[in-house]
VOLO-195797 format. One record per residue: residue number from 0; residue in three letters; chain; x, y, z of N, C-alpha, C, O in turn. Coordinates in pm, whole numbers, plus 32768, in hexadecimal, padded with zeros to 4 digits. Example, Ala and Ser with C-alpha at 12.3 -4.5 7.8 and 13.67 -1.06 7.14 Angstrom:
# residues 2
num,residu,chaine,n.px,n.py,n.pz,ca.px,ca.py,ca.pz,c.px,c.py,c.pz,o.px,o.py,o.pz
0,ALA,A,8527,7DC7,830C,84CE,7E3E,830C,8528,7EB6,830C,8590,7EB4,834E
1,SER,A,8505,7F1F,82C4,8557,7F96,82CA,850A,8003,8313,853D,8072,8324
***
This chain:
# residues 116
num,residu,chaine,n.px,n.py,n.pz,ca.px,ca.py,ca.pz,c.px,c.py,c.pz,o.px,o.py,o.pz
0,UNK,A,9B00,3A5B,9418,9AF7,3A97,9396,9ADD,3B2C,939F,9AC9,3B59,9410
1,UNK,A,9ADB,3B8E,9323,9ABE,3C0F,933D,9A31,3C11,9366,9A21,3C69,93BA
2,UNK,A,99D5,3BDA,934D,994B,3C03,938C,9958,3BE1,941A,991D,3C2F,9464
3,UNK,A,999C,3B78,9458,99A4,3B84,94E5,99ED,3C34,9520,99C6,3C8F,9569
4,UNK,A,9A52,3C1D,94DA,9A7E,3C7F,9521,9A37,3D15,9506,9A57,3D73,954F
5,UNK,A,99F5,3D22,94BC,99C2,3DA4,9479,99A3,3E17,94FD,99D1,3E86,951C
6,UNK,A,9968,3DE2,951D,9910,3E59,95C5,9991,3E43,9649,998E,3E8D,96AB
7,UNK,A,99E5,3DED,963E,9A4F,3E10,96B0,9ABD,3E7F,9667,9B22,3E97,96AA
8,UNK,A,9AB1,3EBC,95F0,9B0C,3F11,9597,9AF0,3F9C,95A0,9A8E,3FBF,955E
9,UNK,A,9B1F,3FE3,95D4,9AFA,4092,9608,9A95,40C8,959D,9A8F,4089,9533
10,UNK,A,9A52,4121,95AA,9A0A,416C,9559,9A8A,41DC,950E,9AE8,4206,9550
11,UNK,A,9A78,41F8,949A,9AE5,428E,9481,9AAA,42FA,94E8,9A2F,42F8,94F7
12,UNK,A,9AF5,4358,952F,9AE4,43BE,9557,9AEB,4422,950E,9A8E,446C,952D
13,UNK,A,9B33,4457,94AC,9B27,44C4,9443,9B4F,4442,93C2,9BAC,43F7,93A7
14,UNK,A,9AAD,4469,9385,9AE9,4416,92DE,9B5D,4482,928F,9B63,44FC,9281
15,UNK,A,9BB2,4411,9268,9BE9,4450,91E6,9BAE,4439,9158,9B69,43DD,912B
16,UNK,A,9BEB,44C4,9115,9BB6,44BB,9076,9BFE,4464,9030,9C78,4473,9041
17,UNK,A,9BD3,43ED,8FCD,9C31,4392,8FA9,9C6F,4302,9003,9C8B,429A,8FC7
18,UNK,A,9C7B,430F,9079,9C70,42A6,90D4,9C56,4231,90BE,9C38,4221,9047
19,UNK,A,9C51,41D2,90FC,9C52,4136,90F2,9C07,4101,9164,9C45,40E5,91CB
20,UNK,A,9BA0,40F5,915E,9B3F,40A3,91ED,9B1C,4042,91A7,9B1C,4036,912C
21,UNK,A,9AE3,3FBE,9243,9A92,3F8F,91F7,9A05,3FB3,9251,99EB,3FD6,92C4
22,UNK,A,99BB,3F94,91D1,9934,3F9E,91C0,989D,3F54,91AC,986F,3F2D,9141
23,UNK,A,9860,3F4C,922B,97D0,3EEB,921E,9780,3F15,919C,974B,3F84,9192
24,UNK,A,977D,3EC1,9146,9717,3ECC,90E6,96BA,3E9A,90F3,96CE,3E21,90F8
25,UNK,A,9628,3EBD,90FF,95D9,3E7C,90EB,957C,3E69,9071,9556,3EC3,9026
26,UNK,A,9557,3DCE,9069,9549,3D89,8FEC,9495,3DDC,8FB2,9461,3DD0,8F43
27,UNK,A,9469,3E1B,9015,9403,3E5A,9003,93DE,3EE3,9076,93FD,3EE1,90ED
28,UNK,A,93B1,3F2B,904A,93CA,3FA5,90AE,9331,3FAA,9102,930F,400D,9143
29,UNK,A,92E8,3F3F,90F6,9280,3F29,915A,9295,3EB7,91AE,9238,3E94,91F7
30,UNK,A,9315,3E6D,91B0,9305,3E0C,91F0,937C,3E5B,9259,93CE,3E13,9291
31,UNK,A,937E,3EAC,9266,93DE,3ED8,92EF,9370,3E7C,937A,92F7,3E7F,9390
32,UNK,A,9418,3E11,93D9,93DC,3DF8,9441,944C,3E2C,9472,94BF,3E45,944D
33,UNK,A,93D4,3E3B,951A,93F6,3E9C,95B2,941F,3E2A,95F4,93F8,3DB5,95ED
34,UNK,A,948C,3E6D,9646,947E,3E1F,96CE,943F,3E76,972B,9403,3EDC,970B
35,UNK,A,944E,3E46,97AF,941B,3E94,9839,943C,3F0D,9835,93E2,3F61,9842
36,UNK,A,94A9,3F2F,9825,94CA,3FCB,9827,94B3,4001,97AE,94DB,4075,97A9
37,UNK,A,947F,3FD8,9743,945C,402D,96DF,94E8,4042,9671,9500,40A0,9626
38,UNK,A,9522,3FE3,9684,959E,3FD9,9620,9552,3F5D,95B4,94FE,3F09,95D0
39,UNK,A,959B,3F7D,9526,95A6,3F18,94BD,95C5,3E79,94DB,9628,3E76,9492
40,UNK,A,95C1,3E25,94FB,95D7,3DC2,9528,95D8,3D3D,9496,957D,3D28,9447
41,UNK,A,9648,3D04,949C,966D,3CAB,9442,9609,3C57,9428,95C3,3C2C,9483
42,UNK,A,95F8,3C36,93AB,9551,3BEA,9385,9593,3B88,92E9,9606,3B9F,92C5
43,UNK,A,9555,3B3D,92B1,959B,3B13,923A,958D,3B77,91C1,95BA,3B6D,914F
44,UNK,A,9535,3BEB,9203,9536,3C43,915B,95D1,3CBC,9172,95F1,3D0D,911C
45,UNK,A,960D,3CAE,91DD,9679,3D23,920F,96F1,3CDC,91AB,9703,3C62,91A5
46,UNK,A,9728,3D21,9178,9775,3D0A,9123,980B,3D58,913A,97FF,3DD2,9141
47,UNK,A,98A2,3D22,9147,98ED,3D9C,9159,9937,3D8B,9102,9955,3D1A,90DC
48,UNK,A,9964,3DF7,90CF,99D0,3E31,9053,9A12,3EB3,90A8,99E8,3EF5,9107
49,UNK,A,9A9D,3EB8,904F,9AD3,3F15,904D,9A93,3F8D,8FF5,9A5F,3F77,8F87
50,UNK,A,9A9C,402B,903D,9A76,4098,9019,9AD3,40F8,9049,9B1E,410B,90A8
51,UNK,A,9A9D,414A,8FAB,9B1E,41EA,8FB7,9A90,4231,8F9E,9A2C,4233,8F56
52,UNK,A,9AE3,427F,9030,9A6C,4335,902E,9A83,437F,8FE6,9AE9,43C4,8FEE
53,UNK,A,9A15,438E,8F71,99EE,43EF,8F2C,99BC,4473,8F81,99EA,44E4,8F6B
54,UNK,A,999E,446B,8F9F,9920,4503,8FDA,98D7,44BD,905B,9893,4456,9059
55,UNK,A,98FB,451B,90DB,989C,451D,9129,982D,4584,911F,984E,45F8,9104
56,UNK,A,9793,4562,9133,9733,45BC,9113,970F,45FC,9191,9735,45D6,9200
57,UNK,A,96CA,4659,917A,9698,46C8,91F4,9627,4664,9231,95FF,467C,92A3
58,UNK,A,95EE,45EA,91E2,9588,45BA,9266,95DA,4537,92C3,95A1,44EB,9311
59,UNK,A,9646,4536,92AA,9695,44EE,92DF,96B2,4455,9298,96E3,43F3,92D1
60,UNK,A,967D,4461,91F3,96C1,43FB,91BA,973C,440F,9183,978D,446C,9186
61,UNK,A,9737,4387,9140,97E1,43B6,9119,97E9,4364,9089,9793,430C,908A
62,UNK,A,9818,4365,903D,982C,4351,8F90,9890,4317,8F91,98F3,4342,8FCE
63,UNK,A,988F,42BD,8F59,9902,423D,8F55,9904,41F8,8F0D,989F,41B8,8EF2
64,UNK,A,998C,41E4,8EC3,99B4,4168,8E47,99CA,40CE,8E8A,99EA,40A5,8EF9
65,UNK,A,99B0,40A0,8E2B,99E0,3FF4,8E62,9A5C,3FCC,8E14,9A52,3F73,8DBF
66,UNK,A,9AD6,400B,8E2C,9B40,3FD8,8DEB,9B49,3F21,8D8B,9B92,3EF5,8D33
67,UNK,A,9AF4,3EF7,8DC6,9AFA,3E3B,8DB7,9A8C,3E4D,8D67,9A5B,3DDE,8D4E
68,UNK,A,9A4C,3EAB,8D31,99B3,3E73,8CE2,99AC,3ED7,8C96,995C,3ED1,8C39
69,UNK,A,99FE,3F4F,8CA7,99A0,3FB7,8C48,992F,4003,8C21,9915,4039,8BB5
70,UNK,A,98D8,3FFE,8CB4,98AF,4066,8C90,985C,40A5,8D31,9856,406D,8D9F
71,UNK,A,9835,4102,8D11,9821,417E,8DB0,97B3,4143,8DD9,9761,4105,8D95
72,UNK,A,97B1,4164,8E88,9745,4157,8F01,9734,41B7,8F38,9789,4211,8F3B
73,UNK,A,96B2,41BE,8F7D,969F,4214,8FE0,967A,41F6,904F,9603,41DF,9065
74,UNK,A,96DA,41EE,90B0,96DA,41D0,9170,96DC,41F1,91B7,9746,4231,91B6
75,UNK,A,96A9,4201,921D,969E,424D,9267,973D,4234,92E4,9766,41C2,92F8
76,UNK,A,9777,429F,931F,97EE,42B8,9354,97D7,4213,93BC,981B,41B4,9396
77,UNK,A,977B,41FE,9432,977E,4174,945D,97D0,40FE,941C,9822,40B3,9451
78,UNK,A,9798,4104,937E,97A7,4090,9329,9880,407B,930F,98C2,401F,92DF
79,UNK,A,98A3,40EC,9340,9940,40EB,930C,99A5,40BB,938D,9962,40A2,93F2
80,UNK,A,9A0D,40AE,939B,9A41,405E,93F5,9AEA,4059,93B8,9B06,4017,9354
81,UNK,A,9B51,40A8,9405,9BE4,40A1,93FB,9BF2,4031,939F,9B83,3FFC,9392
82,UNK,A,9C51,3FF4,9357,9C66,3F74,931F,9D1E,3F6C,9342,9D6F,3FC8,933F
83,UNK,A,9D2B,3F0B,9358,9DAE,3EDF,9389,9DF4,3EC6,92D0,9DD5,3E7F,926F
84,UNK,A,9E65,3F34,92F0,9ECF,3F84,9280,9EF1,3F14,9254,9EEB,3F0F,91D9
85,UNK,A,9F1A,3EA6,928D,9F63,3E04,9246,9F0C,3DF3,91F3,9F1F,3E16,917E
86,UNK,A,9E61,3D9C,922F,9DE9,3D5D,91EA,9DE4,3DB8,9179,9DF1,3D7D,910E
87,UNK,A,9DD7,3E37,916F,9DC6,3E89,9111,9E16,3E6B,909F,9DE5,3E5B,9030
88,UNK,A,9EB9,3E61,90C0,9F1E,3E51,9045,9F1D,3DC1,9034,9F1F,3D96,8FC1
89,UNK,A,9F1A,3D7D,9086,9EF4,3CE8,904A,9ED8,3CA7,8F9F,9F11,3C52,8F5B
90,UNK,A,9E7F,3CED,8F90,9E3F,3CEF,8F2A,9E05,3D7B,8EB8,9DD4,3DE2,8EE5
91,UNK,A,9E18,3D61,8E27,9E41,3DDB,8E11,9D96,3DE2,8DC7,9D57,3D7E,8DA5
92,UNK,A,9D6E,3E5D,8DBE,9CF1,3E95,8D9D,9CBB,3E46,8D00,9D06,3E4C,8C9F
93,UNK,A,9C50,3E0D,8CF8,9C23,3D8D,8CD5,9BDB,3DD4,8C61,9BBB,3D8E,8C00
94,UNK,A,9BB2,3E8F,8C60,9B6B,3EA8,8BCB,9BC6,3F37,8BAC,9BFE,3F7B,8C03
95,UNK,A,9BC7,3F4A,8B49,9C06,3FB8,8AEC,9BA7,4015,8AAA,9B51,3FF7,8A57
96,UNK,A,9BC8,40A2,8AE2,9B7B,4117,8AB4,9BA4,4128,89F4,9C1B,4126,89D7
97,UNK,A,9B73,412E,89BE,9B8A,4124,892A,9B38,415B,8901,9AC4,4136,8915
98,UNK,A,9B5E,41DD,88AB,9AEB,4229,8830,9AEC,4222,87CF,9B3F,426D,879C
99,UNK,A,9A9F,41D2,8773,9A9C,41A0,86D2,9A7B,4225,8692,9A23,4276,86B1
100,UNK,A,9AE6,4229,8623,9AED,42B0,85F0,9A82,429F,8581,9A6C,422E,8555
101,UNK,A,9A4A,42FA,855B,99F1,4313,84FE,9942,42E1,8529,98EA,42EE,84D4
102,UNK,A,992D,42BD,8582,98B8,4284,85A7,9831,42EE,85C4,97B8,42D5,85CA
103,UNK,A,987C,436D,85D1,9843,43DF,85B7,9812,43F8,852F,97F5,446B,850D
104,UNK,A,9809,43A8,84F0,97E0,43CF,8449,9791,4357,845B,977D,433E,83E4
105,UNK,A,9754,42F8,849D,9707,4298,8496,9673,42B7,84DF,964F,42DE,854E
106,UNK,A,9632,4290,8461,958D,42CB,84AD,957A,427F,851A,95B4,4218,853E
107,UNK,A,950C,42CD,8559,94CB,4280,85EC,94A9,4222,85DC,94C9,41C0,861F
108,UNK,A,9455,4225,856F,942A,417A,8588,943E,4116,8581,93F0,40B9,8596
109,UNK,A,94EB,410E,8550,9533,40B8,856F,95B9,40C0,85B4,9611,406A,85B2
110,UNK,A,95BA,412A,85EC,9601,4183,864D,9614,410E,86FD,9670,40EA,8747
111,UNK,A,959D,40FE,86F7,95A2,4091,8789,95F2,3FF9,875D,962D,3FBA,87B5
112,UNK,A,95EF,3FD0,86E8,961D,3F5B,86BF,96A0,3F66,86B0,96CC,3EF4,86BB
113,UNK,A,96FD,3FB6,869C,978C,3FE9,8676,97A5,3FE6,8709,9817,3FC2,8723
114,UNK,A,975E,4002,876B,979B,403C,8813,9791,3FA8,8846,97F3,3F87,888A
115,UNK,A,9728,3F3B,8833,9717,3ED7,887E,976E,3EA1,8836,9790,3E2D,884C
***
């Protein structure tokens, strides 16, 4: 499955902007587990999705959409991994960027209820 294969899959050497990796999510950002060498190591909270690079940051994260869910992460460069161009088109991107017009005229305090 893809979690087997995840860590035999190259690291990117130069990310691209916009790009297609996939990407370890984790289900909580304190439950990162190590192996021996100090790599991320597959656990039941590691989660992988496809991700497009937004922004790499100066401390060496990187900003990323989840094409399949809709909405942004932040991972660190380890967490990303080439994705094989077929698996990728396989299947076509599972959430849709969409801006409801006028929602800007809707107060805050029910501003979060219109987004969820």
């Amino acid at each position: 499955g893809i979690c087997d294969n995840f860590y035999s899959w190259p690291m990117p050497k130069d990310l691209k902007h916009s790009n297609i990796y996939a990407g370890m999510v984790l289900a909580d950002a304190d439950d990162v587990v190590y192996d021996e060498e100090g790599k991320e190591k597959l656990s039941d909270e590691n989660k992988f999705y496809r991700v497009r690079v937004l922004r790499e940051n100066q401390d060496g994260s990187v900003d990323c959409y989840l094409p399949d869910h809709g909405h942004d992460e932040l991972l660190n460069r380890s967490q990303l991994r080439e994705i094989d161009p077929h698996l990728n088109l396989s299947l076509s991107y599972q959430a849709v960027m969409a801006k409801l017009h006028g929602l800007d005229n809707i107060s805050d305090s029910v501003k979060h209820m219109a987004v969820h």
